[in-house]
C-alpha positions in Angstrom: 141.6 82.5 90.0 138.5 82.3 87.7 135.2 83.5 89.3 132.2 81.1 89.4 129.8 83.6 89.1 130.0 87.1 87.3 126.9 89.5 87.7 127.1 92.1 85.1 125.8 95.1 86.7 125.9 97.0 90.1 122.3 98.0 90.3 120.0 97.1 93.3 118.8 93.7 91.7 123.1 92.9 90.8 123.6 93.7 94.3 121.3 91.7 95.9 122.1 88.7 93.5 125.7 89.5 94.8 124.8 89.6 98.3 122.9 85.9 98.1 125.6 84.5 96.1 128.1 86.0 98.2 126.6 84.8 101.6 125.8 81.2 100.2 129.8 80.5 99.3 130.2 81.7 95.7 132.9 83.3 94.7 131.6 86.5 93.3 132.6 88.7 90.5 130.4 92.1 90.1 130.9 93.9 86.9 129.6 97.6 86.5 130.3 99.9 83.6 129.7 103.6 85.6 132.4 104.6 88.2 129.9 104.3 91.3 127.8 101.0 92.0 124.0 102.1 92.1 122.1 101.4 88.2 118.8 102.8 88.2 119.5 104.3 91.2 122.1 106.9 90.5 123.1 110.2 91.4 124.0 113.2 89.8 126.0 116.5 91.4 125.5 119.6 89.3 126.6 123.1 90.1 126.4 122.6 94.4 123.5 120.4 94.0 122.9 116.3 94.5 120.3 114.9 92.7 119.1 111.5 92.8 118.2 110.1 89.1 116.3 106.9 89.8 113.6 105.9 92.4 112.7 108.9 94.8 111.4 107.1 98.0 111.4 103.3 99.0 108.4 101.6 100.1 108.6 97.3 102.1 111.9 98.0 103.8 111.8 95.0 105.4 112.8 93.1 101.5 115.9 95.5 102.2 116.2 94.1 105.6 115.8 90.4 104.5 118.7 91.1 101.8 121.0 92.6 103.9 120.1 89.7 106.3 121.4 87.3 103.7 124.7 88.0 105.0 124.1 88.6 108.5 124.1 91.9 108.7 122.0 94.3 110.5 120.0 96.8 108.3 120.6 99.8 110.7 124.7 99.1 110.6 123.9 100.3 107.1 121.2 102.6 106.1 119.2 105.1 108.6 115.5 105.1 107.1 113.3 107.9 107.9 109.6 107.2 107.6 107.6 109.6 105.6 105.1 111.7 107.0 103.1 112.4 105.0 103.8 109.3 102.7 102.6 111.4 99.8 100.0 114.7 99.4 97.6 114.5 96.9 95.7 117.8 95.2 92.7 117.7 93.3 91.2 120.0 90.6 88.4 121.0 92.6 90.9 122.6 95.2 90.9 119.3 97.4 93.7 117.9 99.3 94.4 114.6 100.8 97.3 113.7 102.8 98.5 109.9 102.9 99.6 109.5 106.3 100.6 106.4 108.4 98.5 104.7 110.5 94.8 103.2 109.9 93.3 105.7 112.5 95.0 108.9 111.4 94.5 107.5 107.7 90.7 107.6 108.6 90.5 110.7 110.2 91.7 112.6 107.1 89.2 110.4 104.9 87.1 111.8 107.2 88.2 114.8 106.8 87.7 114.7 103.0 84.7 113.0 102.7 83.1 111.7 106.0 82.5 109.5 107.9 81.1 106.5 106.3 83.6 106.9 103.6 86.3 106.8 106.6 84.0 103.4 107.3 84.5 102.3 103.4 88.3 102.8 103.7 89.2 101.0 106.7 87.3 98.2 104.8 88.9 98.5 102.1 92.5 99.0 103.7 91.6 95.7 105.0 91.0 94.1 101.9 94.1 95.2 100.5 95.9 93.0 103.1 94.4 90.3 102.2 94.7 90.8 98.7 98.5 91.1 99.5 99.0 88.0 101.4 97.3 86.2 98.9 99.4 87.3 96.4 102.9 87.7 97.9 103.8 83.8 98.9 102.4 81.8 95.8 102.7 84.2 92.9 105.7 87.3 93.7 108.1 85.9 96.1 109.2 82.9 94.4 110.4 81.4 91.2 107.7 79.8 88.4 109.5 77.4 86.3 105.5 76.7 84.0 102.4 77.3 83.5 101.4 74.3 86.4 103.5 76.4 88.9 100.3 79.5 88.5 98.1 76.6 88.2 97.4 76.7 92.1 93.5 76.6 92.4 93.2 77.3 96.1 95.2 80.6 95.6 93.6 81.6 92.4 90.5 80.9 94.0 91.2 83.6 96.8 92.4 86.4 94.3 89.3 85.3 92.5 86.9 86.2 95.3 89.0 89.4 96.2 88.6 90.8 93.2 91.9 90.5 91.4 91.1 89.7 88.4 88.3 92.5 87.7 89.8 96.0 86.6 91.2 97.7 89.4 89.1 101.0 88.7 86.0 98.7 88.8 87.7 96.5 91.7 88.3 100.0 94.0 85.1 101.3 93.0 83.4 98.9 94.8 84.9 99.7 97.5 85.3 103.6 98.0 82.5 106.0 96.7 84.5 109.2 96.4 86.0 109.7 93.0 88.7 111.3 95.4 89.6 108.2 97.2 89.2 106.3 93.9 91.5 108.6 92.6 94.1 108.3 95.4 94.4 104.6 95.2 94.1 103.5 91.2 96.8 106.2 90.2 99.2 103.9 91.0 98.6 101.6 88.0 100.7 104.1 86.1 103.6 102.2 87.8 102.7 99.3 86.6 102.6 101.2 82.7 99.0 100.6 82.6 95.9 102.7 83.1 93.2 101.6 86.3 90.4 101.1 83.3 92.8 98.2 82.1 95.1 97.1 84.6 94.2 94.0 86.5 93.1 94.6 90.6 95.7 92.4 91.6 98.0 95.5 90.6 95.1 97.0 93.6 98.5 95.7 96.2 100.5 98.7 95.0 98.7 101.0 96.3 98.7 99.3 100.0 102.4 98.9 99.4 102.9 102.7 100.1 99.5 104.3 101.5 99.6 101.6 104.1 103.1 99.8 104.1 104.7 103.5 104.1 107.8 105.4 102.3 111.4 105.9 103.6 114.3 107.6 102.6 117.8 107.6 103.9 118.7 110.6 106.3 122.3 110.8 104.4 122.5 110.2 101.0 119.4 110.3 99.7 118.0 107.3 97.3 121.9 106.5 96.2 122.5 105.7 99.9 120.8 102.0 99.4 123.1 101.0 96.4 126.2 102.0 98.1 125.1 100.3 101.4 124.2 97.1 99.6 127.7 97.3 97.8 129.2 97.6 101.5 127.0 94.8 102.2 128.7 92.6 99.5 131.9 93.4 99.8 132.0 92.5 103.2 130.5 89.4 102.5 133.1 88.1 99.6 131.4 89.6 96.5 134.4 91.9 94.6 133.3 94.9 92.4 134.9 95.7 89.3 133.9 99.4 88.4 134.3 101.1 85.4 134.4 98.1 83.8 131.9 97.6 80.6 130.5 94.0 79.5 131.2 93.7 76.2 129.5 90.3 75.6 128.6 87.2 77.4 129.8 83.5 76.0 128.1 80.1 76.4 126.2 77.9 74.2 123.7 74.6 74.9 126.4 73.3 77.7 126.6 76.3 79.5 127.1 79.8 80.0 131.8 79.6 79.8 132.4 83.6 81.0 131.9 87.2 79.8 134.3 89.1 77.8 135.4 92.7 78.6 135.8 95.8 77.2 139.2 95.8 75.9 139.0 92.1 75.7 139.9 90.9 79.2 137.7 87.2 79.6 136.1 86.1 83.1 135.7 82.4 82.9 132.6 81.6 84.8 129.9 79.2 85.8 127.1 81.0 85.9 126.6 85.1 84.6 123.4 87.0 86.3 122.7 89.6 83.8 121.3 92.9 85.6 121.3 95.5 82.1 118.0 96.3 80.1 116.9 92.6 78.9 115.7 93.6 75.7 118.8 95.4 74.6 120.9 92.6 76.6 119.3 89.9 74.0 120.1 92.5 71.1 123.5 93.2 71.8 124.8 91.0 75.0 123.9 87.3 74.7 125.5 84.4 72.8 123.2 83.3 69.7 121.7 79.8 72.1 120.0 82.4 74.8 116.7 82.4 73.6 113.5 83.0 75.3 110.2 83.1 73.4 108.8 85.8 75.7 111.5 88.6 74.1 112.0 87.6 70.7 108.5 85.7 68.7 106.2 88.7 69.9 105.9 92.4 70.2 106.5 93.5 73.7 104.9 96.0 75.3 106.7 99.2 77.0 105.6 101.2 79.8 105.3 104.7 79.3 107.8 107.1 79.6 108.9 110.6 81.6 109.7 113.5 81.2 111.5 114.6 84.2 112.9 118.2 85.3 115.7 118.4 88.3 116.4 121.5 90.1 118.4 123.7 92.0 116.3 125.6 94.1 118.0 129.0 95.4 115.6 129.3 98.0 113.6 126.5 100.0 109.9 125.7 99.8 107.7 125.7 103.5 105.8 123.3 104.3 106.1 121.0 101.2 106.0 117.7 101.2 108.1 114.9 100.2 105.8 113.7 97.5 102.9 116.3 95.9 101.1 114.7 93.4 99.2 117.1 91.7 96.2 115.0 89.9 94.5 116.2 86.7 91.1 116.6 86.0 90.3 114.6 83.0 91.4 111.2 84.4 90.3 108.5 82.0 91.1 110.9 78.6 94.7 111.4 79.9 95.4 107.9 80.9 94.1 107.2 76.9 95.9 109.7 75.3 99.4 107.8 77.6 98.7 104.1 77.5 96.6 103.5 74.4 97.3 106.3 72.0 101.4 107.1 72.7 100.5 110.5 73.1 100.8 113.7 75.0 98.6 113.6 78.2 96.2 116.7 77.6 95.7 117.2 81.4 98.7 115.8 83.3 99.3 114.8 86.6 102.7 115.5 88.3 104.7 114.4 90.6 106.8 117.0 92.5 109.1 115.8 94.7 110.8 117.8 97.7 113.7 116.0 99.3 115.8 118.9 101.0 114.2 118.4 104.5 115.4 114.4 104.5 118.4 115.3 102.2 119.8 118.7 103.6 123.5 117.8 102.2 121.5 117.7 98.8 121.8 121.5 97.9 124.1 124.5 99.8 122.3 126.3 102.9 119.1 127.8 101.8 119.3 126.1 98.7 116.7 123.3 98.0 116.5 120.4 95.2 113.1 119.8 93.5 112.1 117.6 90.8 109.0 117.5 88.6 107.8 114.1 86.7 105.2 114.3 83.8 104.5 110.8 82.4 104.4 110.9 78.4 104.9 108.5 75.5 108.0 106.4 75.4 110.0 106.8 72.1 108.1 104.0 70.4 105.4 106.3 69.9 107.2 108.4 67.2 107.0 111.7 68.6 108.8 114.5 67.7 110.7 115.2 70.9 113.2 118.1 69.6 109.5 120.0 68.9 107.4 117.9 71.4 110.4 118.9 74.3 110.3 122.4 74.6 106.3 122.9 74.6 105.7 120.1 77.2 108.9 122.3 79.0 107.2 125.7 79.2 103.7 123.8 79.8 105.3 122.4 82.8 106.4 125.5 84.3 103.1 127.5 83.8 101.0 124.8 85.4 103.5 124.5 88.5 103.4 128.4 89.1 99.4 128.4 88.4 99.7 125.3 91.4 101.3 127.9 94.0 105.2 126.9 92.9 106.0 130.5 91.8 108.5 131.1 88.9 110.5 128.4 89.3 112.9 128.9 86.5 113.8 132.5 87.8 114.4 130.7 90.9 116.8 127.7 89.8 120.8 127.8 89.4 120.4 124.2 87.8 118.4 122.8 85.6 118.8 119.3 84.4 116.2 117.4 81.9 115.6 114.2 80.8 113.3 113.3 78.2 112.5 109.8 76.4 115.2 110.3 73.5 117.9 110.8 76.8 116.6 107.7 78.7 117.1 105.6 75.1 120.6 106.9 75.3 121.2 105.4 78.6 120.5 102.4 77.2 117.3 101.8 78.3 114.8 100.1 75.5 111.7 102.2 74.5 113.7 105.1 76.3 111.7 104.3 79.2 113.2 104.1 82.7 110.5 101.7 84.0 110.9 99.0 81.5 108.1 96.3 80.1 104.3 96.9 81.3 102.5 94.4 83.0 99.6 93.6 81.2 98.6 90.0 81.9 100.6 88.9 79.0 103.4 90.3 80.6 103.0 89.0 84.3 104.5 85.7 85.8 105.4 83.5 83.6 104.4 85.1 80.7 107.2 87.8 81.3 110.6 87.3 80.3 112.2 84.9 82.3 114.9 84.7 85.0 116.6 81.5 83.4 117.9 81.0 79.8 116.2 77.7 78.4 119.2 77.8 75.7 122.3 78.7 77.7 122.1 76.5 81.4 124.2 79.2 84.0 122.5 82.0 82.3 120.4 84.2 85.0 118.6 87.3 84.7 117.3 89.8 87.2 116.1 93.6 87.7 112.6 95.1 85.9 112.4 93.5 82.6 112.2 90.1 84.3 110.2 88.4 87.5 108.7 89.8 89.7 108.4 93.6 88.0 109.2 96.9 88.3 110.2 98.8 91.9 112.8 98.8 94.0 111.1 95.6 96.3 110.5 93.9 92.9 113.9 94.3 92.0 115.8 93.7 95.1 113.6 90.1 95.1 114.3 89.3 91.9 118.5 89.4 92.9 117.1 86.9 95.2 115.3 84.7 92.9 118.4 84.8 90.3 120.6 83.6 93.3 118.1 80.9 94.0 118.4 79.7 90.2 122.7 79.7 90.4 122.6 78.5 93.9 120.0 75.5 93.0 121.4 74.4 89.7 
């Protein structure tokens, strides 16, 4: 029997697609080209040790919750989340520390802490405001489809972003707010997630930072990160979705009356109604779509690509004490190092890092005694023409010094496994611009102006994950599985 719907790939925004689609009636064909269902959010074992390769922590479990809810099932029957605590650490040049914790009042106390108390006043404020900002945000301009320009066209809520502040910059917008270039600090760094640098992103981007600092992190007690994908493919399964692994898309047919099926590796077809395509968007309009796909957004401009990583996984032989989940050791020259990333596709000359610990949530990850670690520098994606066989090896041994001058010891002496993956390996996963977190979101680049979810050339042709509405993160993703479902499921 031929499946109505065929979602080509087994990532977090395929599965949730799946899961909708599934739950709504549809019969349900998932297509994924690796061995394990998970995308982005893969796993690797290497010499004793489990590493996760994608996403490190998951912030709004309750958009996990609502999907698994699509088909009646009970988050906890699936997934154990453990909360954070601390959400992240920060460290400072000047020796300074700040722990994100949960709760407004312990939040305040180590504001406090840091910086007194009327900057613990200024916070709570602020923490306030960044509710607001979310709610204002979430219902008219994230958590639905826009089909035009008339559907961002809503004065009321434009109006309220207005007065909140989010369209300012978000360094000017947070600056308003907090006075310690700590605190600043501790809430604009997250425009990097976004691709972007605080001096240029917009402040409505100001709702990442409440998304963690005050919404929280989680990670699975078993598993770690890979845990979610292979839940949500439990999830579909059980609701009538099947999974076809190991399986590769080789292209997907259609023309002006409709998408007609995809055609396999090997040359197997899939007659379908409708095809929800999950893989990179740029490279799926390069290499995956039938000529009449078209969107404007992708293929009469340049787009823009976030920045890239350079990422170092290891196998600890012994554990580290006291160490949090997320360290995010920030540098000292913040607005020249955000430059030399976003506007100049170069090598940060005063990183920050992001270390991240998750043996004490993840004991199964490593042998007894044994601990897994990994360190991410942001740099250039591959666009910028670097020289990464030269580039590679002197941003390597740069990494290692500054993480034992940090307090990390000699971590090379003290790793059975090593596993790197610079912007050339990314491009090789098939990931445009060899970045892993896939178009910016400058406002060009945001709403409707981003690539959309529906072909205006192919009808039945649906897209979801990063490269398409809402964005980039595992929430963003997840929701826009949803929103592809809503475009099948409405047509």
């Amino acid at each position: 029997m031929a499946a109505q719907t065929v979602v080509v790939g087994a990532g977090l925004a395929g599965l949730s697609a799946a899961i909708h689609l599934a739950a709504a009636g549809r019969d349900v064909v998932v297509v994924e080209a690796e061995a394990v269902p998970g995308g982005r959010c893969g796993t690797v074992a290497s010499g004793g040790y489990r590493f996760d390769i994608g996403p490190s922590v998951l912030t709004m479990p309750e958009v996990v919750r609502a999907t698994v809810g699509a088909a009646g099932e009970e988050l906890e029957d699936w997934l154990e989340l453990a909360p954070l605590d601390p959400i992240y650490r920060l460290t400072f040049h000047d020796g300074a520390r700040l722990d994100i914790v949960p709760g407004a009042e312990r939040m305040a106390a180590e504001v406090e802490r840091l910086a007194g108390p009327e900057e613990a006043a200024r916070y709570l404020a602020f923490r306030a405001h960044l509710g607001r900002m979310l709610e204002a945000e979430w219902g008219p301009f994230i958590d639905r489809n826009i089909d035009g320009p008339a559907d961002l066209a809503r004065p009321l809520a434009l109006a309220r972003l207005a007065r909140l502040g989010g369209f300012r910059r978000l360094h000017n917008l947070v600056a308003t707010h907090l006075s310690d270039w700590r605190l600043r600090r501790a809430h604009t760094f997250q425009a990097l997630y976004t691709g972007l640098s605080p001096f240029d992103a917009l402040g409505i981007y100001a709702v990442v930072a409440h998304m963690d600092t005050v919404g929280g992190a989680f990670f699975p007690r078993r598993g770690g990160m890979h845990a979610l994908p292979l839940a949500l493919a439990g999830v579909a399964e059980k609701a009538g979705a099947s999974l076809r692994l190991s399986t590769r898309v080789e292209r997907v047919e259609g023309g002006p009356d409709g998408v007609t099926g995809v055609v396999l590796a090997g040359g197997e077809r899939l007659a379908a109604r409708d095809v929800v395509v999950t893989s990179d968007l740029p490279a799926a309009y390069a290499h995956l779509l039938p000529p009449a796909a078209r969107d404007w957004r992708v293929q009469r401009r340049r787009l823009h690509f976030s920045p890239s990583c350079y990422l170092v996984h290891l196998g600890l032989t012994r554990q580290l004490d006291g160490q949090a989940h997320h360290t995010v050791h920030l540098g000292r020259d913040w607005k020249a190092t955000f430059e030399a990333l976003t506007r100049h596709g170069g090598i940060q000359p005063d990183p920050s890092l992001l270390v991240t610990y998750p043996s004490p949530e993840d004991p199964d990850a490593a042998p007894p005694g044994h601990a897994t670690l990994f360190v991410l520098e942001p740099t250039a994606n591959t666009r910028a023409g670097l020289d990464w066989a030269e580039v590679g090896p002197r941003l390597r041994e740069r990494l290692y010094g500054r993480l034992a001058g940090l307090g990390y010891g000699d971590l090379r002496r003290d790793s059975a496994v090593e596993l790197v993956v610079d912007p050339p390996a990314w491009e090789a996963q098939g990931l445009t611009a060899g970045t892993p977190f896939s178009l910016d979101h400058r406002f060009g680049q945001t709403g409707w102006l981003r690539p959309q979810n529906a072909s205006a050339g192919v009808p039945g042709l649906v897209f979801a994950g990063m490269g398409t509405v809402p964005g980039v993160g595992v929430p963003m993703v997840l929701i826009s599985g949803r929103l592809a479902a809503e475009r099948v499921l409405n047509r």
